[in-house]
py3Dmol code that shows the C-alpha trace and the ligand (Angstrom):
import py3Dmol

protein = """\
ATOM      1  CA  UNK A   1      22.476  -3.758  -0.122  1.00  0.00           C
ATOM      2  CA  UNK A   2      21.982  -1.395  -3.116  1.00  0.00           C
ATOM      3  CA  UNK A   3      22.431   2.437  -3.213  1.00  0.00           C
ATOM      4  CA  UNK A   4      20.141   5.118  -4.107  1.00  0.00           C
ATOM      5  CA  UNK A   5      20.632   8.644  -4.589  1.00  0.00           C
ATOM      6  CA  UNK A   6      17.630  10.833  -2.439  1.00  0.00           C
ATOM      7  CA  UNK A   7      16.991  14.384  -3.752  1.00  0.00           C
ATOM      8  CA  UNK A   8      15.709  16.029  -0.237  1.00  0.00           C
ATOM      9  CA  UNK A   9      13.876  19.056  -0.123  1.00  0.00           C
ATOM     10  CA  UNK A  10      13.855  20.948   2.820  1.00  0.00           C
ATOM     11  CA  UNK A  11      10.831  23.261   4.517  1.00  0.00           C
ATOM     12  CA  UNK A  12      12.993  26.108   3.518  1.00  0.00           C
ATOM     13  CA  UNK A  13      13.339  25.186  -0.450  1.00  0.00           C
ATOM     14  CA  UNK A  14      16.718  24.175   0.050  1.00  0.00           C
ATOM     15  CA  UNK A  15      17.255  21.466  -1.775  1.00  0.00           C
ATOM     16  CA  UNK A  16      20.125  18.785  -1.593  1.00  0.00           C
ATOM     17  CA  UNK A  17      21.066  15.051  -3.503  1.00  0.00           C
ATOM     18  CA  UNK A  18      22.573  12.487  -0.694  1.00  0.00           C
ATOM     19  CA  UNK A  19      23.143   8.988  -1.127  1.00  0.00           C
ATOM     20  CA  UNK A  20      20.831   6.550   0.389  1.00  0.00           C
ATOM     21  CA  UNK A  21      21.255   2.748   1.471  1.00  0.00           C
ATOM     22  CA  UNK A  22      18.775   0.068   0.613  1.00  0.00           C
ATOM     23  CA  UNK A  23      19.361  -1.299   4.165  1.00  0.00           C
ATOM     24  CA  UNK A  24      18.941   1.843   6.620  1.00  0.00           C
ATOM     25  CA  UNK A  25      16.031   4.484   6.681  1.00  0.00           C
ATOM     26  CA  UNK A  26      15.747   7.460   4.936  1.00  0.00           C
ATOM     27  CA  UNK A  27      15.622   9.473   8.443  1.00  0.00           C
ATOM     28  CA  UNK A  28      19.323   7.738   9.077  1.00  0.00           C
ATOM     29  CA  UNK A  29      20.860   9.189   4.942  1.00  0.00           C
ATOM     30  CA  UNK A  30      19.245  12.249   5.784  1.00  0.00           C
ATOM     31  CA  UNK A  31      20.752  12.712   8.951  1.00  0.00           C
ATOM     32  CA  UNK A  32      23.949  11.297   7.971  1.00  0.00           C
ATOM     33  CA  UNK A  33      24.175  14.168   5.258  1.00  0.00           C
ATOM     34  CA  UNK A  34      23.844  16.646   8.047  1.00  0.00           C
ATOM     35  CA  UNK A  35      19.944  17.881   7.166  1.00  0.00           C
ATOM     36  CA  UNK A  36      18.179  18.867  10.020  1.00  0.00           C
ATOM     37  CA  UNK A  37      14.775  16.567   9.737  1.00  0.00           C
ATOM     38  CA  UNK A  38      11.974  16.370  12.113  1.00  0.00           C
ATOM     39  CA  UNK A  39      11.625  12.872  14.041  1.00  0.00           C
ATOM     40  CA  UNK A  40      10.496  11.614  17.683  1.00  0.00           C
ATOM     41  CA  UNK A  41       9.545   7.732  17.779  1.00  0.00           C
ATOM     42  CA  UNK A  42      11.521   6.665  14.712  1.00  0.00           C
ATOM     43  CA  UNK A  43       9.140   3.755  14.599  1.00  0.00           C
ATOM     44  CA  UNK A  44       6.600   4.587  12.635  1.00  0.00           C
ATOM     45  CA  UNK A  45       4.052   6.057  15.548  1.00  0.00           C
ATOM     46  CA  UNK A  46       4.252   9.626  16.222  1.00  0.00           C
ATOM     47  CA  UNK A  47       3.614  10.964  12.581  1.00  0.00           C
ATOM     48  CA  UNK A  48       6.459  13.366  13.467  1.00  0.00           C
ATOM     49  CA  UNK A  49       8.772  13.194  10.629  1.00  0.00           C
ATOM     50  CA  UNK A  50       5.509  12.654   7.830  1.00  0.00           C
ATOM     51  CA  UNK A  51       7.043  13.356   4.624  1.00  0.00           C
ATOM     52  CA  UNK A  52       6.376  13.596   0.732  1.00  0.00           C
ATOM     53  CA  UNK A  53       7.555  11.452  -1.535  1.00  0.00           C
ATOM     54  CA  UNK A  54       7.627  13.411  -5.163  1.00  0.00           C
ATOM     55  CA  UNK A  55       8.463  10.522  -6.537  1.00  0.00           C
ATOM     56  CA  UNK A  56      10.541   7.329  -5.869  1.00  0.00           C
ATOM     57  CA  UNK A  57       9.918   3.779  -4.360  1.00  0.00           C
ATOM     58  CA  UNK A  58      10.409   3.390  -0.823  1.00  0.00           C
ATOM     59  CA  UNK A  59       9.697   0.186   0.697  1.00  0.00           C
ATOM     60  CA  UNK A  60       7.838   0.395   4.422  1.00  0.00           C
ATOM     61  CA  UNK A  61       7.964  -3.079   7.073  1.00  0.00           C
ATOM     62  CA  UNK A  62       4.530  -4.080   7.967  1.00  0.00           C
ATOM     63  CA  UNK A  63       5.135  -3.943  11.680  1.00  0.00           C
ATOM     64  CA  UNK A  64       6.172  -0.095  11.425  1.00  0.00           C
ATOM     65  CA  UNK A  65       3.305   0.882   9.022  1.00  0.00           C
ATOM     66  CA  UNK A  66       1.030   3.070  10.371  1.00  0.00           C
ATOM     67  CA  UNK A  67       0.337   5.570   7.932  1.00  0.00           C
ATOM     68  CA  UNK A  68      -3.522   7.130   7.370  1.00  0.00           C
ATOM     69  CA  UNK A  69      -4.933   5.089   4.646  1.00  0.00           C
ATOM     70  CA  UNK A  70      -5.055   8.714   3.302  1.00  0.00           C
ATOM     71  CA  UNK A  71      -1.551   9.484   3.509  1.00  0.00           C
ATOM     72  CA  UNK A  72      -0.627   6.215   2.091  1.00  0.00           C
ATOM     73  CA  UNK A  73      -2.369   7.062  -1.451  1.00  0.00           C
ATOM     74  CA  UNK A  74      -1.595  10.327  -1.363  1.00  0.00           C
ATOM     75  CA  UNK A  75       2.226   9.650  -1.184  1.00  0.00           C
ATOM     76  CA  UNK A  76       3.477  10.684   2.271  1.00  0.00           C
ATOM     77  CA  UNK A  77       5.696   8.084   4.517  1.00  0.00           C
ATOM     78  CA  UNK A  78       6.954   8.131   7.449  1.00  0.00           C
ATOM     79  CA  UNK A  79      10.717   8.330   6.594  1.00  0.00           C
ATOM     80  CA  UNK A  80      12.136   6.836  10.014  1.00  0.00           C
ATOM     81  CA  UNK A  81      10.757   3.436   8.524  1.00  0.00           C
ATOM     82  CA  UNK A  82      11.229   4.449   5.520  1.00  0.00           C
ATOM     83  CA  UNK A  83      13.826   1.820   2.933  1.00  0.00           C
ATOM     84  CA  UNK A  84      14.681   3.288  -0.509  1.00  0.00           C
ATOM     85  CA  UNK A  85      14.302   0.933  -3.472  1.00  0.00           C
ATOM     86  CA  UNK A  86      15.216   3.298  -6.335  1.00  0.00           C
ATOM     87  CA  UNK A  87      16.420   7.220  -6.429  1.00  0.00           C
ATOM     88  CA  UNK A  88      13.812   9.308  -4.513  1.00  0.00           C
ATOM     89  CA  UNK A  89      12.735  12.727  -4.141  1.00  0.00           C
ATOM     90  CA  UNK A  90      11.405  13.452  -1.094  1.00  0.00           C
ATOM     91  CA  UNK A  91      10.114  16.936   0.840  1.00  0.00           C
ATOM     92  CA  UNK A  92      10.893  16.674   4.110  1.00  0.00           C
ATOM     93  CA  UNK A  93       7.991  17.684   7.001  1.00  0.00           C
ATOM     94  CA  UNK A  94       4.547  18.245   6.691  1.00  0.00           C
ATOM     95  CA  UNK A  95       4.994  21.439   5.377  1.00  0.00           C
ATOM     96  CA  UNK A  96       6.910  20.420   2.450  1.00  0.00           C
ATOM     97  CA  UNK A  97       3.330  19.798   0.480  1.00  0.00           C
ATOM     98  CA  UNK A  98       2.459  23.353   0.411  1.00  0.00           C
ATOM     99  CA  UNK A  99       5.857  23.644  -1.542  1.00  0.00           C
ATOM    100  CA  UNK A 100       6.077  20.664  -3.944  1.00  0.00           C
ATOM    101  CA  UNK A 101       4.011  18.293  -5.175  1.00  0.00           C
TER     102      UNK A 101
END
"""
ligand_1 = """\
4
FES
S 9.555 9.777 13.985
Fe 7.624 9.072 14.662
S 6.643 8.355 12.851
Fe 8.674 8.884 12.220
"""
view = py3Dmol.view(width=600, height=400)
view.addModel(protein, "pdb")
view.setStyle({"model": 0}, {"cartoon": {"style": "trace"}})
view.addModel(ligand_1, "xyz")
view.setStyle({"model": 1}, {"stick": {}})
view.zoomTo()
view.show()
C-alpha cells in the first residue's frame, strides 16, 4: 500500500490536498476528508460521481470500467473505482470541466 496526496477541486472552486491510499478509491479519501462528492452505485455504473482528472495516474479494475471510450481519452474517471498510483489532481463532478482543465 503506498500513499498519495489528491489535490480535490470542488464544483464550488474550493479547493483542498487530502491524502489518498493506493488500496481504497478515491470516492472513499475524499469522503474520509469530509468533501461532499457526488456518488450512487460506487461500482463503476451510474456515471454519477464522473470526475476530471487534471492530472495524475489513477489505476481503474477491468470489471468496474465502464467509462465512454470518450471520457476515457479525455481524462474523466469514475472515482468510486477509482485507485491512485501517484499524487492527483482531480475536479470533482461533471461540472468541474467548465472550471479546470
Ligand atoms: S457512483 Fe456510480 S459510477 Fe461512480
Amino acid at each position: 500500500m503506498k500513499k498519495y496526496e489528491l489535490t480535490v477541486v470542488t464544483n464550488d472552486g474550493v479547493t483542498y490536498k487530502i491524502p489518498a491510499r493506493s488500496d481504497e478509491s478515491i470516492l472513499v479519501a475524499v469522503e474520509r476528508a469530509g468533501i461532499k462528492a457526488p456518488s450512487k452505485c460506487r461500482s463503476g455504473e451510474c456515471d454519477w460521481c464522473r470526475s476530471k482528472l487534471v492530472s495524475g495516474e489513477i489505476y481503474t479494475p477491468e470489471p468496474t470500467e465502464r467509462r465512454r471510450q470518450y471520457d476515457r481519452i479525455a481524462g474523466y474517471i469514475h472515482p468510486c473505482c477509482s485507485f491512485p498510483c501517484s499524487d492527483c489532481r482531480i475536479v470533482i463532478g461533471c461540472e468541474g470541466e467548465t472550471r479546470e482543465a
